[in-house]
LOMI-472597 format. One line per field, with one value per residue (C-alpha): residue number from 1; residue in three letters; x, y, z. Coordinates in nm, 3 decimals, padded with zeros to 5 digits, always signed. Example, Ala and Ser with C-alpha at 12.3 -4.5 7.8 and 13.67 -1.06 7.14 Angstrom:
BEGIN
resi: (1; 2);
resn: (ALA; SER);
u: (+01.230; +01.367);
v: (-00.450; -00.106);
w: (+00.780; +00.714);
//
This chain:
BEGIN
resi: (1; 2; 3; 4; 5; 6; 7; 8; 9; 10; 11; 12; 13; 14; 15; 16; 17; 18; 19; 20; 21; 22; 23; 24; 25; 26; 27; 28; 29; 30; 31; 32; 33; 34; 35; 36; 37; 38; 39; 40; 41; 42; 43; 44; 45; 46; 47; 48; 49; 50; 51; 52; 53; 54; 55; 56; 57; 58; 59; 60; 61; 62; 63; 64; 65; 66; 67; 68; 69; 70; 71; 72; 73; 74; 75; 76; 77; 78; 79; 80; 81; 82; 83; 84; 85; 86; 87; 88; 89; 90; 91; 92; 93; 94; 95; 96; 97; 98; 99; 100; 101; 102; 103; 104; 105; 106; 107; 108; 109; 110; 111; 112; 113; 114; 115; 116; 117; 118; 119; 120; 121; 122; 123; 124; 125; 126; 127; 128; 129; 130; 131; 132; 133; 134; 135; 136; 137; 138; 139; 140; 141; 142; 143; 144; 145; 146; 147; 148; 149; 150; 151; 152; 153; 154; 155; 156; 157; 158; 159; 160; 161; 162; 163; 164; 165; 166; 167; 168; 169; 170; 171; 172; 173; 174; 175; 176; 177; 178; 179; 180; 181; 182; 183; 184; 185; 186; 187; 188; 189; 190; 191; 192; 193; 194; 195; 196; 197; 198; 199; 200; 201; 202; 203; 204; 205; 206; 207; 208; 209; 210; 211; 212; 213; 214; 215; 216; 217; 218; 219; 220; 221; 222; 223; 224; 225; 226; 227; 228; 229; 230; 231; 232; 233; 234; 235; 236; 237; 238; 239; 240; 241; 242; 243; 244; 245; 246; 247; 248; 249; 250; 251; 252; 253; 254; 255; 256; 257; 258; 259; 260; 261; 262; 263; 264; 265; 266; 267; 268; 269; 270; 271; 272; 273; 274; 275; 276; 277; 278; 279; 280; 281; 282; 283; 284);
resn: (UNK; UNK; UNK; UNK; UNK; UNK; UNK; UNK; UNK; UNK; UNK; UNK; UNK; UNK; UNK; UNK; UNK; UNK; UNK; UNK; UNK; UNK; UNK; UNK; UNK; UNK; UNK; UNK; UNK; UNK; UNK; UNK; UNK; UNK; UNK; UNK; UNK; UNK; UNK; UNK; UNK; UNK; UNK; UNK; UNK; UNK; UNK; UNK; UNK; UNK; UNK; UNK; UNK; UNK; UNK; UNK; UNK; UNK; UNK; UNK; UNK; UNK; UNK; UNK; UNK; UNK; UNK; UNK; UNK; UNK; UNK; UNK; UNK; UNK; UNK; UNK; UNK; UNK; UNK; UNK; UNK; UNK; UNK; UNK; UNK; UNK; UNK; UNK; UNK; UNK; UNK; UNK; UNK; UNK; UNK; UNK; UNK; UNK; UNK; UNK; UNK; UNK; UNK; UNK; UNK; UNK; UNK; UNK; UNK; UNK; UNK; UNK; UNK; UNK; UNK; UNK; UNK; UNK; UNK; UNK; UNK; UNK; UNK; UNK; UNK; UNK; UNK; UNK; UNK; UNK; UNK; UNK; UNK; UNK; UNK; UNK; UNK; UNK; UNK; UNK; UNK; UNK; UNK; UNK; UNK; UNK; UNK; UNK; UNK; UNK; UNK; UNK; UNK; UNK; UNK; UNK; UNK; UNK; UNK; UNK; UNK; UNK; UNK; UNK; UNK; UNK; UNK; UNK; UNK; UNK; UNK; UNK; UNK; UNK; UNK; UNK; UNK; UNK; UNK; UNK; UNK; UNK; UNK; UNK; UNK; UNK; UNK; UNK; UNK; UNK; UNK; UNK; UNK; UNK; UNK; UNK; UNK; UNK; UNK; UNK; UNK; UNK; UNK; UNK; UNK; UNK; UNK; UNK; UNK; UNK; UNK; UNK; UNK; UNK; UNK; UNK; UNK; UNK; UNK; UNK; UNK; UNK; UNK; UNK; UNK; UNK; UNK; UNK; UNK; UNK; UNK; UNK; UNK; UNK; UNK; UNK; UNK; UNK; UNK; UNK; UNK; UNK; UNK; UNK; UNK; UNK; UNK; UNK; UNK; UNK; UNK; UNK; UNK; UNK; UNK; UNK; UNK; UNK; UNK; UNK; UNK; UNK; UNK; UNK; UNK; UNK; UNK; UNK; UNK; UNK; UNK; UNK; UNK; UNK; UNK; UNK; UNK; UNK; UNK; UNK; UNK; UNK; UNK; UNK);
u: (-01.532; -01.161; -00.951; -00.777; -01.116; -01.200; -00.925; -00.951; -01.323; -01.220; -00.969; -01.195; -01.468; -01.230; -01.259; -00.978; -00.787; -00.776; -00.442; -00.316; -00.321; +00.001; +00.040; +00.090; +00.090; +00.026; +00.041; -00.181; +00.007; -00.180; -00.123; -00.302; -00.360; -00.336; -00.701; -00.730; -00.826; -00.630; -00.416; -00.296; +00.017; -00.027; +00.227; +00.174; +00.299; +00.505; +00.233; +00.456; +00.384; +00.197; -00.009; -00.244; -00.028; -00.040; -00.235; -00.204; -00.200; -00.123; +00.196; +00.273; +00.392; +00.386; +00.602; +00.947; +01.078; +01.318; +01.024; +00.968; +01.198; +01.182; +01.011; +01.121; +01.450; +01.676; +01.597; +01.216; +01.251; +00.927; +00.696; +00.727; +00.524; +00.257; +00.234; +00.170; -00.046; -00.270; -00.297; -00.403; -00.661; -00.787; -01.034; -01.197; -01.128; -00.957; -00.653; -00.296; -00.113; +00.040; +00.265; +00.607; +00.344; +00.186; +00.562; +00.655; +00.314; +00.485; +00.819; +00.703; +00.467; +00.768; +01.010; +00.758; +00.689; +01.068; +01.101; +00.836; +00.761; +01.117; +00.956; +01.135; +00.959; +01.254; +01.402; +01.757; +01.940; +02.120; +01.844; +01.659; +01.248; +01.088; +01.023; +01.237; +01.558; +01.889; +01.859; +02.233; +02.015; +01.749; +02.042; +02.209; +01.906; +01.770; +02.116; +02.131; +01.735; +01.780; +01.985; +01.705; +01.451; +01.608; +01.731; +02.051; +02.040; +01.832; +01.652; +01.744; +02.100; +02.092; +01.940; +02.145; +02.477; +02.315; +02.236; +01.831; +01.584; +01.236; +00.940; +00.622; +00.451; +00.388; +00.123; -00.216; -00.422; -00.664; -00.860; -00.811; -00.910; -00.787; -00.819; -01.073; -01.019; -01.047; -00.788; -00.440; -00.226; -00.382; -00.291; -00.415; -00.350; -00.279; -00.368; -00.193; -00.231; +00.079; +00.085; +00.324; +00.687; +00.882; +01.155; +01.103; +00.994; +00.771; +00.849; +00.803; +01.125; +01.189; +01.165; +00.841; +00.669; +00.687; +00.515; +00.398; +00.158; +00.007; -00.378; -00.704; -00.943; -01.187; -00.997; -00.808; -01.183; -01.305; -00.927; -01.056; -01.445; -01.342; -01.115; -00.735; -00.616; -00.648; -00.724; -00.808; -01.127; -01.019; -00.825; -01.148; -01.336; -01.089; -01.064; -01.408; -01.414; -01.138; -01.312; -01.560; -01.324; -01.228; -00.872; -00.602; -00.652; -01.033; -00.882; -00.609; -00.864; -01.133; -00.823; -00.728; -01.128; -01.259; -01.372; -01.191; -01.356; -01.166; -01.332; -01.369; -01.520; -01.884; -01.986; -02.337; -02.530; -02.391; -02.058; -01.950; -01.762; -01.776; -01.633; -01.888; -01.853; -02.137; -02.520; -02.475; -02.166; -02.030; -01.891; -01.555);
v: (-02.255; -02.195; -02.162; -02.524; -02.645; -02.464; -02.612; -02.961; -02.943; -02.825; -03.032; -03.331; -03.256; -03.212; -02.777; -02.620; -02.496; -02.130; -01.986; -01.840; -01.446; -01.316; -01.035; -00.720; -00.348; -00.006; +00.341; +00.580; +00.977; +01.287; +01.639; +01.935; +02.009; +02.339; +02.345; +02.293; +01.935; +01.631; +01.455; +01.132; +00.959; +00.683; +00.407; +00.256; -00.129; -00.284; -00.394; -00.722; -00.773; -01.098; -00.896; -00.582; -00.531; -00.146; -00.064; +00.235; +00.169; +00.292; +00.215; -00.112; -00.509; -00.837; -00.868; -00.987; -01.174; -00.888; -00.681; -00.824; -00.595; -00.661; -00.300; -00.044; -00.053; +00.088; +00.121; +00.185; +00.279; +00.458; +00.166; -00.131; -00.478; -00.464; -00.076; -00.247; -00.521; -00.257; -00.018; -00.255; -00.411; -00.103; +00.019; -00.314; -00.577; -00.879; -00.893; -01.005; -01.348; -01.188; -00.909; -00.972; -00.983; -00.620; -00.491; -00.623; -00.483; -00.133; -00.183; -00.330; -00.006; +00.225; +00.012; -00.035; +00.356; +00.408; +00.129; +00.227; +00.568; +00.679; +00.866; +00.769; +00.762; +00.849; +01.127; +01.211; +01.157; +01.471; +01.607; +01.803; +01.807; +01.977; +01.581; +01.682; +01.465; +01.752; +01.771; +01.559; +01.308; +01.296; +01.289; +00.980; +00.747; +00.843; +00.682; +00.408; +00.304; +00.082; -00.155; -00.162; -00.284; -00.603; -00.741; -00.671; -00.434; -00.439; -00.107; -00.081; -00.129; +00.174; +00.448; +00.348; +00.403; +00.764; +00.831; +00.788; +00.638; +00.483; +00.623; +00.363; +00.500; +00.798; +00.555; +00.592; +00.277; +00.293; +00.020; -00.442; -00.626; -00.929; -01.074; -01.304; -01.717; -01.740; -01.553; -01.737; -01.484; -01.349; -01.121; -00.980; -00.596; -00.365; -00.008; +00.310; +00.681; +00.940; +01.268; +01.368; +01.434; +01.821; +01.781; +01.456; +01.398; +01.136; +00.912; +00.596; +00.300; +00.256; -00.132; -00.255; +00.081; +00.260; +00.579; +00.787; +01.085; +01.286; +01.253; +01.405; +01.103; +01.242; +01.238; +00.896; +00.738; +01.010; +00.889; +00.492; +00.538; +00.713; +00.342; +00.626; +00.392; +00.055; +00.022; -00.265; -00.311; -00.207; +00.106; +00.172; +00.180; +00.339; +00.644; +00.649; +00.729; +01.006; +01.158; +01.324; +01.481; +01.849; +01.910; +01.672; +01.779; +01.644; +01.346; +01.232; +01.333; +01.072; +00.851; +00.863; +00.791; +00.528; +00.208; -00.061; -00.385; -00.650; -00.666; -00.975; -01.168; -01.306; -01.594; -01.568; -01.903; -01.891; -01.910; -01.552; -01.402; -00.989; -00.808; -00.774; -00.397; -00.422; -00.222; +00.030; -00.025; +00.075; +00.121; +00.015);
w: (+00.840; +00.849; +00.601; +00.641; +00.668; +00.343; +00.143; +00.251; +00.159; -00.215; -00.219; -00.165; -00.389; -00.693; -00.697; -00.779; -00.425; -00.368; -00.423; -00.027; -00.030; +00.026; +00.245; +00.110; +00.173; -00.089; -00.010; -00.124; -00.156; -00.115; -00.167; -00.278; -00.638; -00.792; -00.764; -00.403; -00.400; -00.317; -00.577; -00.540; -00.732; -00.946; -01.105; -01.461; -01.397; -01.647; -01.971; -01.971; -01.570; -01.454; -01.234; -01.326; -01.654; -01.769; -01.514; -01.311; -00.929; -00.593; -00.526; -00.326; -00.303; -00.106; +00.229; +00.244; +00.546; +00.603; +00.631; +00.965; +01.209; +01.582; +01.573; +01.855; +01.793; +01.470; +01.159; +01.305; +01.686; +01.668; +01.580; +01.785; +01.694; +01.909; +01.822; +01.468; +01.560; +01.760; +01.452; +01.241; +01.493; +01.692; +01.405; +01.303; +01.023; +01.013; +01.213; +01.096; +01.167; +01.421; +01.521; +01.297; +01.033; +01.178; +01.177; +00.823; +00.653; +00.777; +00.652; +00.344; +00.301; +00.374; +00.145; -00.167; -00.153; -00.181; -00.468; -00.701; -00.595; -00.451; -00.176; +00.185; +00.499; +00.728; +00.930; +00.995; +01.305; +01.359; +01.519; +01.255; +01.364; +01.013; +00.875; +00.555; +00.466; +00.310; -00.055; -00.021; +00.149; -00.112; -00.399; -00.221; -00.220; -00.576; -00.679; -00.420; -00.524; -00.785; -00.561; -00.310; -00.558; -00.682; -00.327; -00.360; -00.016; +00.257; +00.307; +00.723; +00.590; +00.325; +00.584; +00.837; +00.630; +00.573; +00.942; +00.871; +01.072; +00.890; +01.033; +00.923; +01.235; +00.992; +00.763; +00.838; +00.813; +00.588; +00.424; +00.379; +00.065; +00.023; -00.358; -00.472; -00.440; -00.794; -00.871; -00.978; -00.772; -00.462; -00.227; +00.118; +00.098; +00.373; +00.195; +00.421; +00.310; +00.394; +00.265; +00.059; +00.185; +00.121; -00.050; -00.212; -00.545; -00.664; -00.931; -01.083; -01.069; -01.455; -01.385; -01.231; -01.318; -01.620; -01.550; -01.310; -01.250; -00.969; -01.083; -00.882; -00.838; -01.060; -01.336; -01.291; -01.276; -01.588; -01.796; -01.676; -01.765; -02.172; -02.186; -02.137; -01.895; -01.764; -01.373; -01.155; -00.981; -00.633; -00.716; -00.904; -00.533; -00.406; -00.600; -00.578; -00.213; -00.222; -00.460; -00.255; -00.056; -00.123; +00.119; +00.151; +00.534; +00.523; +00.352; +00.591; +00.874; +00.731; +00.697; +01.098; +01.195; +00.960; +01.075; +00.880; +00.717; +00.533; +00.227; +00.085; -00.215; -00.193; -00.430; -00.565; -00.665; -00.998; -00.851; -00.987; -00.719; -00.675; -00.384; -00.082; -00.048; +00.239; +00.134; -00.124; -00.179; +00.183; +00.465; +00.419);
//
């Protein structure tokens, strides 16, 4: 049944009709802890937020219509839209709308990393090829980041001012959940893995996050499971899988190869709905 048909059949017999997901995209950082294994960084949202209050979370948010670049051209030459749309079709899963909506999952990945983690996917354009932005570069947009977050500049507008160039070609696709129909405010995530940039420093925005921390996956879950921190039920699974991993090399690696499923909830016939997570709780 598809979705329209889905609705109208709610709609008729007097259910409540399911909110529509939004899209949306969240990054997952990785680097190497002091012990050798990966660590990820984590943002505490706002305990007065609508959505996942005080929790801690990869960071991430919905798509913007300026998130939809024609792709292949400045501020992201190197990703074009059906580059997008292939990425995140090749692997499995449901696929996007279409490709704007491929494009603007990457640039909304690359822009919400910058907003609530101020890490920027970019390079320069004076021809440097180490990956790193100048430590001027990196001083300019920690000041300029606050007007990025509330709208009041568009992100392709700030990096080209500073002779920069996003790279969302950079994100590695990872896994596709898309919220429960019972929930009031849905969304239909895109999550991407990147490993963590030289020379910038991770931390949270002061204004939809009010805390941040670079965390192995072990602990986040041990912190969650003693009742230390609150955590939703899909960064839950997620740490759960990165926690068997003992490199942030064998990480990303697993990252590049996984099949992809969009994981969805199932209803059971007490109409509880759980996310189908496949047998045993995997592949996805």
């Amino acid at each position: 049944m598809d979705r329209s048909s889905s609705t109208s059949a709610d709609a008729a017999a007097g259910r409540p009709v399911p909110a529509t997901p939004r899209p949306a995209a969240t990054v997952i950082v990785v680097r190497d802890g002091e012990d050798g294994r990966p660590e990820t960084f984590m943002v505490r949202r706002d305990p007065r937020a609508r959505f996942a209050a005080d929790a801690f979370v990869f960071p991430g948010g919905a798509v913007n219509e300026d998130d939809k670049l024609a792709g292949g051209a400045p501020p992201c030459s190197g990703l074009t839209r059906s580059e997008a749309h292939a990425r995140l079709t090749d692997r499995g899963g449901d696929p996007p709308a279409d490709p704007a909506e491929s494009i603007g999952l990457h640039v909304a990945a690359v822009r919400e990393l910058f907003e609530e983690a101020g890490i920027l996917l970019a390079r320069q354009l004076d021809g440097r090829g180490d990956g790193m932005l100048s430590p001027e570069t990196c001083a300019t947009l920690a000041a300029l980041r606050p007007e990025i977050q509330p709208g009041e500049r568009q992100l392709g507008e700030l990096v080209a001012e500073l002779g920069l160039e996003l790279v969302p070609e950079e994100l590695i696709y990872f896994s596709h959940w898309i919220t429960p129909e019972s929930s009031p405010r849905r969304f239909d995530t895109r999550f991407f893995m990147i490993e963590d940039r030289p020379g910038q420093t991770a931390s949270h925005c002061g204004v939809e996050t009010v805390d941040g921390v670079w965390i192995t996956p072990a602990e986040a879950l041990r912190r969650f499971e003693a009742g230390e921190i609150t955590l939703v039920s899909v960064t839950v699974d997620h740490l759960r899988v990165l926690r068997h991993y003992a490199s942030t090399a064998d990480l990303l690696a697993f990252a590049r190869s996984k099949p992809i499923r969009s994981v969805k909830a199932r209803r059971d016939h007490r109409f509880r709905e759980d996310w189908d997570l496949g047998a045993g709780g995997a592949p996805w």
